[in-house]
N, C-alpha and C positions, 0 to 999 in steps of 0.2 A: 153564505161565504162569498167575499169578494176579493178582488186582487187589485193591488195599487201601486202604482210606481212613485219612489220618493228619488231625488238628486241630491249625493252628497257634492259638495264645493270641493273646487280642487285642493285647496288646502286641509279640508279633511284626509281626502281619498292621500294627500303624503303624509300626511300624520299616520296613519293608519300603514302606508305602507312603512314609511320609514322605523316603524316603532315593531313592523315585523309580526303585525296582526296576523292571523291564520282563519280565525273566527268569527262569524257573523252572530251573535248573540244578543244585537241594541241596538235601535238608532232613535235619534232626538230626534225632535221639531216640535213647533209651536203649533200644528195644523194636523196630526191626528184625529183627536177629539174632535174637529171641528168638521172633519172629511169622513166620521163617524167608521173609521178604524175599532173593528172590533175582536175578540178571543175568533181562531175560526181563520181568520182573513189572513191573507199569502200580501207583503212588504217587499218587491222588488227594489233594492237598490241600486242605484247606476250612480254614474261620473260622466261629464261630460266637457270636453277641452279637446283643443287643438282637433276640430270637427270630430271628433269619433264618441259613442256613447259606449261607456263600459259598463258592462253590466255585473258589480259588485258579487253579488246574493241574492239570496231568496232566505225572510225569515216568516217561520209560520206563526203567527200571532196566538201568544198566551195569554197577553192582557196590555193594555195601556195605561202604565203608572204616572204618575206624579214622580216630582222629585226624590220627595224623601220612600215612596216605594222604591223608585228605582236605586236609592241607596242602600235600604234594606235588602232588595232584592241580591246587589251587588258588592254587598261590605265593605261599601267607600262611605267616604263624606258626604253628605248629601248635596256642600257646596261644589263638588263635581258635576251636578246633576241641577242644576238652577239656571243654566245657560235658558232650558228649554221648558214647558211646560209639559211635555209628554214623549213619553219613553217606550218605543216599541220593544217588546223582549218575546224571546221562545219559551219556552216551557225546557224546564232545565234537563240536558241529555239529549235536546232535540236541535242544537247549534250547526248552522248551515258553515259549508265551509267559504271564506271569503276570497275571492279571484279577483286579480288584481291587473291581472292578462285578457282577460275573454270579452274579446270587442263583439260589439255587432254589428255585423255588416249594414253598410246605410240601405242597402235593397229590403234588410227586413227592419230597420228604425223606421222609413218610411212607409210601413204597412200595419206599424205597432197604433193599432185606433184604441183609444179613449174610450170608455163605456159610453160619452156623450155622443159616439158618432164622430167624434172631429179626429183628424192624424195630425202627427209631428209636424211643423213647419220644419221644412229644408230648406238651406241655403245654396246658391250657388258660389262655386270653387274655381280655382285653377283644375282641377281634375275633376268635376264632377258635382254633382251634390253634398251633403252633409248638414246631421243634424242640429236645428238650431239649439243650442242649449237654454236657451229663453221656455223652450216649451215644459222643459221638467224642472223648474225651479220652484213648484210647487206641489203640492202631493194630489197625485192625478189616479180616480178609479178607470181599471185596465177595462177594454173588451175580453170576451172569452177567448177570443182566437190569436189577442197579442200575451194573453195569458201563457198560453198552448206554445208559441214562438218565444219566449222567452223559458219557457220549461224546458223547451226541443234543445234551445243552446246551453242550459245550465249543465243537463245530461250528457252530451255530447262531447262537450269540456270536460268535466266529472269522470267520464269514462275513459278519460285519456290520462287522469293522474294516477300517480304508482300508491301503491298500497301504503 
């Protein structure tokens, strides 16, 4: 099992909210398969704009489909599903919830290391640092320990919503 951070564009992350998402259950890109995304493996999603990285979800990986799976999977058209060539999804009943609020702070974006060993590039600010969004514009495998800092804050948040 491994853990990998994917970046949705900011014009996703408002589609998504403006349309009143709640559910983390999918996400596209062209770079799963290739970043050898498997059943098993945890899909951190974030957003990143105006220096802060948001951190979306957590989907637990049930499989990496193709188009026309992920239309089967999802009883759409499949031309919904052709932007991208891979489709991350849960295992049905097992849909994270999607947070649209839960920044992270740049002290721990800044300690979030890469399975390679390498950290975020920050920038500098009027107030301080903040993270570069160049760094997660690609689907990046996690360390165990930004693993563990990104679970501490999904929980943390999570504990604070009403039933």
């Amino acid at each position: 099992m491994a853990a990998f951070i994917y970046q949705w564009t900011r014009g996703e992350y408002k589609a998504h909210h403006s349309a009143g998402k709640k559910v983390l259950d999918h996400a596209a890109s062209s770079m799963f398969q290739k970043r050898g995304l498997d059943k098993g493996d945890y899909l951190y999603v974030v957003a990143c704009f105006s220096d802060t990285l948001y951190l979306m979800g957590r989907l637990d990986l049930d499989a990496v489909l193709n188009p026309a799976g992920a239309a089967e999977r999802f009883r759409r058209p499949v031309a919904e599903f052709e932007s991208h060539t891979d489709h991350a999804v849960c295992a049905k009943g097992e849909e994270g919830f999607l947070h649209f609020d839960l920044v992270v702070p740049n002290e721990v974006v800044a300690r979030l290391a890469f399975a390679n060993g390498t950290l975020p590039k920050m920038v500098e600010t009027a107030t301080g640092v903040a993270p570069n969004g160049q760094t997660f514009r690609t689907v990046r495998e996690l360390s165990d320990a930004a693993e563990d800092a990104l679970d501490e804050l999904l929980l943390a948040h999570e504990a604070k919503l009403p039933d």
